[in-house]
C-alpha positions in Angstrom: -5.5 197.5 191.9 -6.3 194.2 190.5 -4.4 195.6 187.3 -1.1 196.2 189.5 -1.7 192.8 191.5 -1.5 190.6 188.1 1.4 192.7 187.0 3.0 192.5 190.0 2.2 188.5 189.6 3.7 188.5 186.2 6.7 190.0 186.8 7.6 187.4 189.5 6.1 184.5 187.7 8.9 186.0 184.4 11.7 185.9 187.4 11.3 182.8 188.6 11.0 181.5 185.2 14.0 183.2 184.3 15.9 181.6 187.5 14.7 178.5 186.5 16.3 178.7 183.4 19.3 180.1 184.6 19.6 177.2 187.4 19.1 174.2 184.9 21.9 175.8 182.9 23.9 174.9 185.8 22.9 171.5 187.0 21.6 169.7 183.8 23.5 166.7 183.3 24.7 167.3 186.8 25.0 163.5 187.4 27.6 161.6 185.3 29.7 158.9 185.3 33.0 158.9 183.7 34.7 155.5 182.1 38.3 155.2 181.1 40.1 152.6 180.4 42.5 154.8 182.4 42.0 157.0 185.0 45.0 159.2 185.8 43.6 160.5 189.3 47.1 162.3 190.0 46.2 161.5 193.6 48.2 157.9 193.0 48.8 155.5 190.7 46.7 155.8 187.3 43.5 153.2 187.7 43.0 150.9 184.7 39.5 150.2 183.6 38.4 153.3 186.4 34.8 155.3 186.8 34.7 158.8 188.1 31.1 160.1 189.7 30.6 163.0 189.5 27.0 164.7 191.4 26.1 168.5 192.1 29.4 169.6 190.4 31.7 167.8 192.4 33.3 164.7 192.2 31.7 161.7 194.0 33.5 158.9 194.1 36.4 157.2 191.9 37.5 153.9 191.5 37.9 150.4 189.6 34.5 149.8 187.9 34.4 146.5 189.7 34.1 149.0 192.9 32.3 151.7 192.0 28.6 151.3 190.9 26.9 153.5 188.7 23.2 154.6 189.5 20.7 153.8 186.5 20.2 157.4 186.1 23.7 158.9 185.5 25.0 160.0 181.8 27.7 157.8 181.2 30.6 159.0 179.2 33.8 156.8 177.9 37.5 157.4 177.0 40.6 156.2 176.6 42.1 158.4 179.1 40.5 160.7 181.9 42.8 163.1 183.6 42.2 166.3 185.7 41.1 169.1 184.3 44.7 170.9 183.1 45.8 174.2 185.0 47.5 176.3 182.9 49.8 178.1 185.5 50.8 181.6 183.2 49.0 183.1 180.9 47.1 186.2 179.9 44.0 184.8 177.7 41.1 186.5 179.3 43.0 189.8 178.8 44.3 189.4 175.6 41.7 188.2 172.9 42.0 186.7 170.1 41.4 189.1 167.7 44.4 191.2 168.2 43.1 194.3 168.1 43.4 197.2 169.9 40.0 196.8 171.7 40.9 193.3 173.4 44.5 193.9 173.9 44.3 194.6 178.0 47.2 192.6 178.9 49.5 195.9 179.4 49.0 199.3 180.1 52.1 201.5 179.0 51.2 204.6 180.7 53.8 203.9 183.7 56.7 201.7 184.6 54.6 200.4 188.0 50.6 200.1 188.3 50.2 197.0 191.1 46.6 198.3 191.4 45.5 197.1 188.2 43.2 194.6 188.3 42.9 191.2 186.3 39.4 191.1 187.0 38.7 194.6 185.4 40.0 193.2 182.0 39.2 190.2 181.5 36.6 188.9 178.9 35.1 185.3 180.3 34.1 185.0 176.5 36.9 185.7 174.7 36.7 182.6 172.0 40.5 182.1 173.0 39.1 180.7 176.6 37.0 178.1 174.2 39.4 177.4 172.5 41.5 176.2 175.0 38.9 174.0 177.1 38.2 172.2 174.0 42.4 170.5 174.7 41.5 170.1 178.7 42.4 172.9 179.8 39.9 174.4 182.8 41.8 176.2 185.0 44.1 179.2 184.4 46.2 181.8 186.0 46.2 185.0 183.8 46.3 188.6 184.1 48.5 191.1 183.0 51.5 190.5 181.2 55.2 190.7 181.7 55.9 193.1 179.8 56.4 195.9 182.2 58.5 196.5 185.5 55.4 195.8 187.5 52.1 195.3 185.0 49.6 194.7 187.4 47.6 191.9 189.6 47.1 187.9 188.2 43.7 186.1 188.8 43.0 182.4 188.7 39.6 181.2 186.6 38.0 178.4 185.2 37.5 178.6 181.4 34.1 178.9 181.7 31.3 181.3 182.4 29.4 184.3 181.0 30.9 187.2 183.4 34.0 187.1 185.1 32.2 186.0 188.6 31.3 183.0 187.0 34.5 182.0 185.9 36.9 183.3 189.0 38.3 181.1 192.1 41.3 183.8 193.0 40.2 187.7 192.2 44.2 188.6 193.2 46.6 186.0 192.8 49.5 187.8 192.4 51.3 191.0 191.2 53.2 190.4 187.9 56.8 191.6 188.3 58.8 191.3 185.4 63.3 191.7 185.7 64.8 192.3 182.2 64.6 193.4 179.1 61.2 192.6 178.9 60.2 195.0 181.4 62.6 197.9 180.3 60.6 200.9 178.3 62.4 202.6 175.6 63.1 206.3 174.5 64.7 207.7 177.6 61.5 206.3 179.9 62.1 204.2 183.1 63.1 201.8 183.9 66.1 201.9 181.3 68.1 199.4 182.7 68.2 196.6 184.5 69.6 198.3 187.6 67.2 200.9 187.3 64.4 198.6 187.4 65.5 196.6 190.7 66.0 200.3 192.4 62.4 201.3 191.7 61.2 197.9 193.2 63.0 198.4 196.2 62.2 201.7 196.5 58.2 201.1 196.3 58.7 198.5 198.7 60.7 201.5 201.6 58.3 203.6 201.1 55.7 200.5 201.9 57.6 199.8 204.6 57.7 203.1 206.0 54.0 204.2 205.8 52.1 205.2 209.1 49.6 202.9 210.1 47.2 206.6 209.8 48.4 206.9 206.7 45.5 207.8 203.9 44.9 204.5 202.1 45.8 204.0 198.1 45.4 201.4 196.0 49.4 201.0 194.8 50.4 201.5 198.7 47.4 199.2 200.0 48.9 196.1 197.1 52.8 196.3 198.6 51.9 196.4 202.3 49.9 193.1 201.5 53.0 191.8 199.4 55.3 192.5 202.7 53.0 190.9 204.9 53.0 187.9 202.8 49.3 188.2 201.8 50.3 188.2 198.1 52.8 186.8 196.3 55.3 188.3 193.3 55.2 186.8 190.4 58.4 187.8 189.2 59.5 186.8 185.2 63.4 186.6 185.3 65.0 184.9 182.4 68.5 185.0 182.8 70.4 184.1 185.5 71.2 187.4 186.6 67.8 188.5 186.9 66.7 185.4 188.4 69.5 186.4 191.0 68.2 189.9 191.8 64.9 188.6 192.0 65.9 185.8 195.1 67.9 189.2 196.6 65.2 191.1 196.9 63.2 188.7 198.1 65.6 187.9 201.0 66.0 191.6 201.6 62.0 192.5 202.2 61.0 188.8 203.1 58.2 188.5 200.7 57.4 185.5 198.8 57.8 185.2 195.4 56.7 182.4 192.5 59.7 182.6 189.5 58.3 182.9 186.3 60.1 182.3 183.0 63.9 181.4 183.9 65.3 180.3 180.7 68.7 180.3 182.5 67.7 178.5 185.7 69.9 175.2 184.5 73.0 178.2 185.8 71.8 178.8 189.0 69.6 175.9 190.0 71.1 175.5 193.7 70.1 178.8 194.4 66.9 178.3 193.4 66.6 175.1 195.3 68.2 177.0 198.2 65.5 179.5 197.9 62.6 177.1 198.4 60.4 179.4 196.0 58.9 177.0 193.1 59.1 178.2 189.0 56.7 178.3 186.5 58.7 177.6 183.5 59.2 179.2 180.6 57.0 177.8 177.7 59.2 174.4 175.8 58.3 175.8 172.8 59.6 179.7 173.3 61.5 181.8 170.5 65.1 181.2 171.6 66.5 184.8 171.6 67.7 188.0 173.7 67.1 186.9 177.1 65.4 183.5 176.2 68.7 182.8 174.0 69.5 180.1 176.6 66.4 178.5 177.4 66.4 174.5 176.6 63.8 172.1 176.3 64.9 170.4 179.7 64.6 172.8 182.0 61.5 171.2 183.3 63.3 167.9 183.6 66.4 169.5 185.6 64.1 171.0 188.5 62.7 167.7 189.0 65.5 166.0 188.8 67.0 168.9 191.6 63.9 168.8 193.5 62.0 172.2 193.1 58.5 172.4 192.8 57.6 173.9 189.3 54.3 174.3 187.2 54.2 174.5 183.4 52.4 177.6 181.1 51.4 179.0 178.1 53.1 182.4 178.8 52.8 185.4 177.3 52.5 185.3 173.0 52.7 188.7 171.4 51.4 187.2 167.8 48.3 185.3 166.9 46.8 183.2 167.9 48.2 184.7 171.3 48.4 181.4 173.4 50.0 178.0 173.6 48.3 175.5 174.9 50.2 173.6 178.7 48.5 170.2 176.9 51.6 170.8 174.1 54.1 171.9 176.6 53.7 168.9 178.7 54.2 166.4 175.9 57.1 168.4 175.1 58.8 168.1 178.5 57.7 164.6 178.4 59.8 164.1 175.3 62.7 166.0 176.8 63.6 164.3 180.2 60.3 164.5 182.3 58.3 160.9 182.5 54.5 161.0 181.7 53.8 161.1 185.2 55.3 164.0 185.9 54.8 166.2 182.5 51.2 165.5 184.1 51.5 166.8 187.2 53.3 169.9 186.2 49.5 170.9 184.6 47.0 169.6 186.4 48.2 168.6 190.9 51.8 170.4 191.0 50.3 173.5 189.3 47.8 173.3 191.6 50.0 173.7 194.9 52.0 176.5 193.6 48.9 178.2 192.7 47.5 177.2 196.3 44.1 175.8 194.7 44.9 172.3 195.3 42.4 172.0 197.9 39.6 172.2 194.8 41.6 171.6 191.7 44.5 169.2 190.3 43.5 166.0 191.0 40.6 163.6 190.7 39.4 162.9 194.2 35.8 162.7 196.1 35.2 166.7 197.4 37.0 168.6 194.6 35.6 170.6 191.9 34.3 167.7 189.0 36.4 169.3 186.5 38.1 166.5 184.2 39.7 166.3 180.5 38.8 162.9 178.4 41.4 161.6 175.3 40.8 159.1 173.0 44.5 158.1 173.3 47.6 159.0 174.9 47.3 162.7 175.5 50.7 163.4 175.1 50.8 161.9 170.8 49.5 164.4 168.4 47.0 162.4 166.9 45.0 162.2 170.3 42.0 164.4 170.4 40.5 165.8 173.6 36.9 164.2 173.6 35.0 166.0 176.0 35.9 168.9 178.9 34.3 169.1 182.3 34.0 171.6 184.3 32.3 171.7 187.7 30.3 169.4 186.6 29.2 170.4 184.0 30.2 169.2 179.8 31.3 172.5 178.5 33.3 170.9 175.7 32.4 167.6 173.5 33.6 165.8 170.4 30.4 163.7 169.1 31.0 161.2 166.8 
Protein backbone atom coordinates (compact mmCIF):
# COMPACT_ATOMS: atom_id res chain seq x y z
CA UNK A 1 0.00 0.00 0.00
CA UNK A 2 2.74 2.33 0.92
CA UNK A 3 4.50 0.93 -2.35
CA UNK A 4 1.42 2.25 -4.57
CA UNK A 5 1.16 5.52 -2.32
CA UNK A 6 4.87 6.69 -3.26
CA UNK A 7 4.19 5.65 -6.84
CA UNK A 8 1.16 7.20 -7.00
CA UNK A 9 3.32 10.32 -5.43
CA UNK A 10 5.85 10.06 -8.07
CA UNK A 11 3.87 10.04 -10.86
CA UNK A 12 2.30 13.39 -9.91
CA UNK A 13 5.37 14.92 -8.56
CA UNK A 14 6.94 13.68 -12.73
CA UNK A 15 3.50 15.68 -13.91
CA UNK A 16 3.78 18.60 -12.34
CA UNK A 17 7.39 18.77 -13.13
CA UNK A 18 6.64 18.19 -16.55
CA UNK A 19 3.88 21.11 -16.49
CA UNK A 20 6.32 23.19 -14.98
CA UNK A 21 8.49 22.78 -17.69
CA UNK A 22 6.04 22.99 -20.23
CA UNK A 23 4.65 26.47 -18.65
CA UNK A 24 8.14 28.22 -18.41
CA UNK A 25 8.40 27.37 -22.07
CA UNK A 26 5.69 29.67 -22.48
CA UNK A 27 6.23 32.58 -20.19
CA UNK A 28 10.14 32.81 -19.88
CA UNK A 29 11.15 36.11 -21.02
CA UNK A 30 7.54 37.00 -20.80
CA UNK A 31 8.34 40.61 -19.76
CA UNK A 32 10.19 42.76 -22.38
CA UNK A 33 10.68 45.92 -23.60
CA UNK A 34 11.12 46.73 -27.15
CA UNK A 35 13.32 49.96 -28.39
CA UNK A 36 13.33 51.36 -31.86
CA UNK A 37 14.41 54.20 -33.09
CA UNK A 38 11.04 53.68 -34.93
CA UNK A 39 8.06 52.26 -34.00
CA UNK A 40 5.72 51.67 -36.90
CA UNK A 41 2.48 50.92 -34.57
CA UNK A 42 0.15 50.82 -37.83
CA UNK A 43 -2.36 52.16 -35.36
CA UNK A 44 -1.03 55.94 -36.45
CA UNK A 45 1.79 57.70 -37.27
CA UNK A 46 5.17 55.70 -36.84
CA UNK A 47 6.75 56.92 -33.27
CA UNK A 48 10.42 57.98 -33.39
CA UNK A 49 12.70 56.88 -30.66
CA UNK A 50 9.39 54.49 -29.29
CA UNK A 51 9.31 51.45 -26.50
CA UNK A 52 6.82 48.68 -26.85
CA UNK A 53 5.91 46.57 -23.35
CA UNK A 54 5.12 43.76 -23.69
CA UNK A 55 3.86 41.32 -20.28
CA UNK A 56 2.03 37.86 -20.23
CA UNK A 57 2.07 37.74 -24.04
CA UNK A 58 0.36 40.75 -24.78
CA UNK A 59 1.33 44.05 -25.43
CA UNK A 60 1.42 46.52 -22.54
CA UNK A 61 1.83 49.78 -23.37
CA UNK A 62 3.59 51.74 -26.35
CA UNK A 63 4.88 54.98 -26.57
CA UNK A 64 7.81 57.71 -26.79
CA UNK A 65 10.53 56.53 -24.38
CA UNK A 66 10.22 59.87 -22.67
CA UNK A 67 6.59 58.41 -21.84
CA UNK A 68 6.86 55.09 -21.27
CA UNK A 69 9.00 53.73 -18.33
CA UNK A 70 10.58 50.55 -18.32
CA UNK A 71 10.50 48.34 -15.02
CA UNK A 72 14.19 47.33 -13.89
CA UNK A 73 13.28 43.82 -14.50
CA UNK A 74 12.21 43.65 -18.30
CA UNK A 75 14.64 42.20 -21.12
CA UNK A 76 15.26 45.08 -23.24
CA UNK A 77 15.70 44.56 -26.92
CA UNK A 78 16.74 47.40 -29.63
CA UNK A 79 16.24 48.01 -33.43
CA UNK A 80 16.16 50.17 -35.96
CA UNK A 81 12.69 49.49 -36.80
CA UNK A 82 9.83 47.55 -34.92
CA UNK A 83 6.78 46.81 -36.85
CA UNK A 84 3.78 44.30 -36.33
CA UNK A 85 4.24 41.08 -36.62
CA UNK A 86 3.60 40.54 -40.78
CA UNK A 87 0.29 38.53 -41.79
CA UNK A 88 0.87 36.77 -44.67
CA UNK A 89 -2.80 36.72 -46.15
CA UNK A 90 -2.43 33.43 -48.80
CA UNK A 91 -0.47 30.76 -48.52
CA UNK A 92 -0.21 27.01 -48.14
CA UNK A 93 3.17 26.46 -45.91
CA UNK A 94 1.92 24.25 -43.17
CA UNK A 95 0.54 21.98 -45.85
CA UNK A 96 3.05 22.01 -48.23
CA UNK A 97 6.67 21.30 -46.69
CA UNK A 98 9.59 21.98 -47.70
CA UNK A 99 10.95 19.02 -48.77
CA UNK A 100 8.85 18.49 -51.78
CA UNK A 101 8.08 15.23 -51.46
CA UNK A 102 5.29 13.25 -51.73
CA UNK A 103 4.86 12.74 -47.96
CA UNK A 104 4.50 16.62 -47.12
CA UNK A 105 2.81 17.62 -50.25
CA UNK A 106 -1.01 18.00 -48.65
CA UNK A 107 -1.84 21.15 -50.24
CA UNK A 108 -4.26 19.24 -52.88
CA UNK A 109 -6.05 16.26 -53.10
CA UNK A 110 -6.85 15.20 -56.85
CA UNK A 111 -9.28 12.54 -56.11
CA UNK A 112 -12.32 14.95 -57.07
CA UNK A 113 -13.07 18.25 -58.63
CA UNK A 114 -14.98 19.48 -55.13
CA UNK A 115 -14.01 18.31 -51.36
CA UNK A 116 -15.08 21.66 -49.11
CA UNK A 117 -14.86 19.22 -46.18
CA UNK A 118 -11.27 18.99 -46.15
CA UNK A 119 -9.76 20.36 -43.44
CA UNK A 120 -6.61 22.71 -43.14
CA UNK A 121 -6.10 21.60 -39.73
CA UNK A 122 -5.92 17.85 -40.66
CA UNK A 123 -2.76 18.70 -42.78
CA UNK A 124 -0.94 20.92 -41.58
CA UNK A 125 2.60 20.36 -40.00
CA UNK A 126 3.22 23.31 -37.22
CA UNK A 127 6.94 22.17 -37.79
CA UNK A 128 7.42 22.24 -41.14
CA UNK A 129 11.08 24.08 -41.30
CA UNK A 130 9.27 26.29 -44.06
CA UNK A 131 7.08 27.90 -40.99
CA UNK A 132 10.83 28.76 -39.42
CA UNK A 133 11.92 29.92 -42.06
CA UNK A 134 9.54 32.41 -42.57
CA UNK A 135 9.33 33.90 -38.89
CA UNK A 136 12.89 34.45 -39.07
CA UNK A 137 11.74 37.71 -41.96
CA UNK A 138 8.69 38.79 -39.48
CA UNK A 139 6.33 36.93 -40.54
CA UNK A 140 3.90 35.40 -37.55
CA UNK A 141 0.66 35.17 -38.78
CA UNK A 142 -0.57 33.23 -41.87
CA UNK A 143 -3.59 32.19 -43.73
CA UNK A 144 -2.94 28.82 -45.39
CA UNK A 145 -4.60 25.74 -46.36
CA UNK A 146 -5.28 24.03 -49.33
CA UNK A 147 -4.38 25.25 -52.56
CA UNK A 148 -5.89 26.67 -55.60
CA UNK A 149 -5.43 24.25 -57.66
CA UNK A 150 -8.73 22.68 -57.88
CA UNK A 151 -12.44 23.81 -58.52
CA UNK A 152 -13.02 23.71 -54.80
CA UNK A 153 -9.63 22.30 -52.84
CA UNK A 154 -10.79 22.48 -49.46
CA UNK A 155 -11.06 24.77 -46.16
CA UNK A 156 -8.12 27.75 -45.19
CA UNK A 157 -7.03 28.22 -41.52
CA UNK A 158 -5.30 31.10 -39.93
CA UNK A 159 -2.02 30.32 -37.47
CA UNK A 160 0.79 31.85 -35.98
CA UNK A 161 4.20 30.46 -37.11
CA UNK A 162 4.79 28.94 -34.10
CA UNK A 163 4.07 25.94 -31.97
CA UNK A 164 4.62 22.20 -31.60
CA UNK A 165 1.03 20.85 -32.75
CA UNK A 166 -1.34 22.57 -34.74
CA UNK A 167 -3.45 23.74 -31.50
CA UNK A 168 -0.63 25.71 -30.58
CA UNK A 169 -0.25 27.52 -33.52
CA UNK A 170 -4.13 28.10 -34.76
CA UNK A 171 -6.36 31.43 -34.17
CA UNK A 172 -9.13 30.39 -37.06
CA UNK A 173 -9.56 26.35 -37.50
CA UNK A 174 -11.97 27.36 -40.84
CA UNK A 175 -11.33 30.41 -42.36
CA UNK A 176 -12.49 29.82 -45.62
CA UNK A 177 -13.24 27.38 -48.49
CA UNK A 178 -10.61 27.73 -51.31
CA UNK A 179 -12.46 28.22 -54.60
CA UNK A 180 -10.43 28.48 -57.50
CA UNK A 181 -12.10 29.91 -61.44
CA UNK A 182 -9.76 29.03 -64.32
CA UNK A 183 -7.41 27.14 -65.70
CA UNK A 184 -5.91 26.53 -62.48
CA UNK A 185 -8.73 24.66 -61.26
CA UNK A 186 -9.56 22.72 -64.62
CA UNK A 187 -8.41 18.81 -64.43
CA UNK A 188 -7.21 17.28 -67.56
CA UNK A 189 -7.93 13.97 -69.50
CA UNK A 190 -11.64 14.10 -70.03
CA UNK A 191 -12.18 14.80 -65.95
CA UNK A 192 -14.34 17.68 -64.60
CA UNK A 193 -14.46 20.43 -64.61
CA UNK A 194 -12.98 20.82 -68.26
CA UNK A 195 -13.86 24.14 -68.84
CA UNK A 196 -14.42 27.13 -67.49
CA UNK A 197 -18.20 27.03 -67.88
CA UNK A 198 -18.21 23.70 -66.52
CA UNK A 199 -16.58 24.64 -63.45
CA UNK A 200 -19.04 27.73 -62.56
CA UNK A 201 -22.07 25.15 -63.31
CA UNK A 202 -20.84 22.72 -60.63
CA UNK A 203 -20.53 25.62 -58.14
CA UNK A 204 -23.80 26.71 -58.64
CA UNK A 205 -25.11 23.47 -58.65
CA UNK A 206 -23.59 22.50 -55.06
CA UNK A 207 -24.77 25.57 -53.89
CA UNK A 208 -29.06 24.49 -55.23
CA UNK A 209 -28.75 21.59 -53.94
CA UNK A 210 -27.56 23.53 -50.45
CA UNK A 211 -30.14 25.61 -50.93
CA UNK A 212 -32.72 23.04 -51.26
CA UNK A 213 -31.90 20.67 -48.36
CA UNK A 214 -34.57 19.91 -45.60
CA UNK A 215 -33.82 21.26 -42.43
CA UNK A 216 -34.35 17.01 -41.39
CA UNK A 217 -32.11 16.39 -43.82
CA UNK A 218 -29.14 13.72 -42.57
CA UNK A 219 -26.12 15.91 -41.96
CA UNK A 220 -22.73 15.63 -44.26
CA UNK A 221 -19.71 17.19 -44.03
CA UNK A 222 -19.66 18.74 -47.96
CA UNK A 223 -23.60 19.80 -47.39
CA UNK A 224 -22.92 20.98 -43.60
CA UNK A 225 -19.64 23.56 -45.36
CA UNK A 226 -22.20 25.27 -48.17
CA UNK A 227 -25.14 25.82 -45.90
CA UNK A 228 -22.59 27.72 -43.62
CA UNK A 229 -21.22 29.55 -46.86
CA UNK A 230 -25.00 30.62 -47.70
CA UNK A 231 -25.64 31.78 -44.43
CA UNK A 232 -22.61 33.86 -44.47
CA UNK A 233 -20.86 31.89 -41.69
CA UNK A 234 -17.83 31.28 -44.08
CA UNK A 235 -16.43 33.04 -46.62
CA UNK A 236 -15.19 31.86 -50.41
CA UNK A 237 -11.96 32.38 -51.12
CA UNK A 238 -12.23 32.38 -54.71
CA UNK A 239 -8.64 32.69 -56.99
CA UNK A 240 -9.85 34.36 -60.28
CA UNK A 241 -7.07 35.75 -62.50
CA UNK A 242 -8.48 37.11 -65.41
CA UNK A 243 -11.02 39.34 -65.74
CA UNK A 244 -13.50 36.94 -66.87
CA UNK A 245 -13.28 34.79 -64.03
CA UNK A 246 -13.06 37.48 -61.65
CA UNK A 247 -16.48 38.46 -63.36
CA UNK A 248 -18.13 34.99 -62.75
CA UNK A 249 -16.85 34.95 -59.42
CA UNK A 250 -18.81 38.67 -58.32
CA UNK A 251 -22.02 36.76 -60.41
CA UNK A 252 -22.21 34.14 -58.36
CA UNK A 253 -21.82 35.78 -55.49
CA UNK A 254 -24.72 38.28 -56.21
CA UNK A 255 -26.82 35.29 -57.34
CA UNK A 256 -26.51 33.08 -53.82
CA UNK A 257 -25.60 36.25 -51.58
CA UNK A 258 -22.51 34.73 -50.04
CA UNK A 259 -19.50 36.61 -49.31
CA UNK A 260 -16.55 36.12 -50.99
CA UNK A 261 -12.55 37.40 -50.49
CA UNK A 262 -10.86 37.59 -54.40
CA UNK A 263 -7.80 35.96 -54.52
CA UNK A 264 -5.17 36.25 -57.30
CA UNK A 265 -6.70 38.73 -60.01
CA UNK A 266 -3.88 39.42 -62.24
CA UNK A 267 -6.44 41.24 -64.50
CA UNK A 268 -8.26 43.33 -61.87
CA UNK A 269 -6.55 46.73 -63.39
CA UNK A 270 -9.76 45.65 -66.40
CA UNK A 271 -12.42 45.46 -64.15
CA UNK A 272 -11.53 47.43 -61.07
CA UNK A 273 -15.08 49.36 -60.83
CA UNK A 274 -16.68 46.23 -60.53
CA UNK A 275 -14.66 45.19 -57.94
CA UNK A 276 -15.05 48.46 -56.14
CA UNK A 277 -18.73 48.16 -56.85
CA UNK A 278 -18.70 44.79 -55.20
CA UNK A 279 -17.40 45.98 -51.85
CA UNK A 280 -15.56 42.41 -51.46
CA UNK A 281 -11.61 43.17 -50.73
CA UNK A 282 -8.55 41.13 -52.90
CA UNK A 283 -5.70 39.43 -51.83
CA UNK A 284 -3.40 40.05 -54.62
CA UNK A 285 -1.65 38.08 -56.65
CA UNK A 286 2.11 37.63 -55.53
CA UNK A 287 4.42 41.02 -57.27
CA UNK A 288 6.78 38.64 -58.12
CA UNK A 289 4.48 35.83 -60.06
CA UNK A 290 5.57 33.94 -63.43
CA UNK A 291 3.76 36.18 -65.90
CA UNK A 292 1.95 33.51 -68.06
CA UNK A 293 -1.39 31.73 -69.17
CA UNK A 294 -3.85 33.37 -67.00
CA UNK A 295 -1.23 35.43 -64.92
CA UNK A 296 0.00 36.72 -68.58
CA UNK A 297 -1.42 40.12 -67.56
CA UNK A 298 -0.61 40.54 -64.03
CA UNK A 299 1.61 43.87 -63.30
CA UNK A 300 3.62 44.96 -60.51
CA UNK A 301 0.93 47.81 -59.64
CA UNK A 302 -1.97 46.15 -59.18
CA UNK A 303 -1.58 46.70 -55.49
CA UNK A 304 -1.11 50.40 -56.08
CA UNK A 305 -4.30 50.67 -58.42
CA UNK A 306 -6.74 49.23 -55.63
CA UNK A 307 -5.54 51.77 -53.27
CA UNK A 308 -5.54 54.30 -55.42
CA UNK A 309 -9.49 53.02 -56.33
CA UNK A 310 -10.20 52.46 -52.83
CA UNK A 311 -10.61 48.66 -52.22
CA UNK A 312 -9.46 47.00 -49.37
CA UNK A 313 -6.74 44.45 -50.35
CA UNK A 314 -4.07 42.27 -48.43
CA UNK A 315 -0.76 41.01 -49.89
CA UNK A 316 0.53 37.02 -50.07
CA UNK A 317 2.86 34.54 -50.72
CA UNK A 318 0.44 32.38 -52.80
CA UNK A 319 0.65 29.22 -53.96
CA UNK A 320 4.60 28.02 -55.42
CA UNK A 321 4.65 24.73 -57.13
CA UNK A 322 8.72 24.57 -56.99
CA UNK A 323 11.18 24.82 -54.21
CA UNK A 324 11.50 26.38 -51.89
CA UNK A 325 7.57 26.43 -52.17
CA UNK A 326 6.98 30.06 -50.63
CA UNK A 327 7.60 33.73 -51.04
CA UNK A 328 7.92 35.60 -48.45
CA UNK A 329 4.83 39.06 -48.00
CA UNK A 330 8.18 40.97 -46.41
CA UNK A 331 9.51 40.83 -50.38
CA UNK A 332 6.15 41.47 -51.92
CA UNK A 333 5.59 44.55 -49.87
CA UNK A 334 8.89 46.18 -50.77
CA UNK A 335 7.93 45.34 -54.23
CA UNK A 336 4.67 47.13 -54.24
CA UNK A 337 6.38 49.78 -52.43
CA UNK A 338 8.66 50.20 -55.38
CA UNK A 339 5.86 50.08 -57.81
CA UNK A 340 3.27 52.84 -56.80
CA UNK A 341 2.24 51.92 -53.10
CA UNK A 342 4.11 54.35 -50.30
CA UNK A 343 5.83 52.67 -47.31
CA UNK A 344 2.96 53.17 -45.36
CA UNK A 345 0.73 51.46 -47.13
CA UNK A 346 3.05 48.35 -48.66
CA UNK A 347 2.92 48.01 -44.63
CA UNK A 348 -0.38 47.83 -44.01
CA UNK A 349 -1.19 45.51 -46.82
CA UNK A 350 0.87 42.70 -44.33
CA UNK A 351 0.51 43.36 -41.09
CA UNK A 352 -3.30 45.91 -40.05
CA UNK A 353 -5.17 45.75 -43.66
CA UNK A 354 -4.45 41.97 -43.84
CA UNK A 355 -5.69 41.83 -40.62
CA UNK A 356 -9.37 43.20 -41.31
CA UNK A 357 -9.91 41.15 -44.35
CA UNK A 358 -8.88 38.18 -42.39
CA UNK A 359 -11.26 39.49 -39.52
CA UNK A 360 -8.29 39.01 -36.78
CA UNK A 361 -7.72 42.55 -36.31
CA UNK A 362 -9.12 42.60 -32.98
CA UNK A 363 -5.72 40.46 -31.90
CA UNK A 364 -3.30 40.95 -34.71
CA UNK A 365 -1.99 43.84 -37.16
CA UNK A 366 -1.07 46.40 -35.22
CA UNK A 367 0.98 47.43 -32.22
CA UNK A 368 -1.52 48.45 -29.51
CA UNK A 369 -2.04 47.80 -25.58
CA UNK A 370 -4.54 44.39 -25.58
CA UNK A 371 -3.34 42.66 -28.74
CA UNK A 372 -1.36 39.57 -29.15
CA UNK A 373 2.64 40.92 -28.44
CA UNK A 374 3.66 39.58 -31.68
CA UNK A 375 6.28 42.13 -33.34
CA UNK A 376 9.13 41.97 -36.21
CA UNK A 377 12.53 44.07 -35.41
CA UNK A 378 15.02 45.36 -38.58
CA UNK A 379 18.13 46.76 -38.34
CA UNK A 380 17.17 49.09 -41.21
CA UNK A 381 14.52 49.95 -43.50
CA UNK A 382 12.66 46.66 -43.93
CA UNK A 383 11.82 47.33 -47.30
CA UNK A 384 16.09 47.55 -48.72
CA UNK A 385 17.60 44.19 -49.21
CA UNK A 386 20.43 44.56 -47.13
CA UNK A 387 18.11 44.89 -43.95
CA UNK A 388 18.03 41.79 -41.81
CA UNK A 389 15.09 40.85 -39.59
CA UNK A 390 16.79 40.93 -35.98
CA UNK A 391 14.51 39.20 -33.88
CA UNK A 392 10.60 37.81 -34.19
CA UNK A 393 8.00 37.84 -31.48
CA UNK A 394 5.31 36.11 -31.07
CA UNK A 395 2.79 36.22 -28.21
CA UNK A 396 5.23 37.17 -26.28
CA UNK A 397 7.47 35.21 -26.67
CA UNK A 398 11.30 35.54 -28.96
CA UNK A 399 10.85 32.67 -31.22
CA UNK A 400 13.33 34.10 -33.70
CA UNK A 401 16.84 36.17 -32.94
CA UNK A 402 19.91 37.34 -34.83
CA UNK A 403 22.78 37.63 -32.05
CA UNK A 404 25.61 39.46 -32.76
Amino acid sequence: MKNGKRITKNIFLSALALFTFHFSLFTIQAQIAVKGETVWTMAGEPINNGVVLINRGKIEAVGAANQIKIPPDYKILTAKVVTPGLIDAHSVVGLAGYMNQPHDQMQIETSAPMQPELRAIDGYNAEDRLIEWLRSFGITTIHTGHAPAALVSGQTMIAKTFGKEVEDAVIVPTAMISVTLGESGLASGGKSPGTVSKAAAMLRAELIKAQGAKPDAPKDLRGEMWKQVLNREIRLLVTAHKARDIMTALRIAKEFNIKIVLDGASEAQTVISEIKASGFPVIVHPTMFRAGGETESLSLETASKLKKAGISFALQSGYEIYVPKTRVVLFEAATAAANGLSQKDALAAVTLDAARILGIDNRVGSIEKGKDADLAMFDGDPFEYTTHCTGTIINGQIVSEIVR
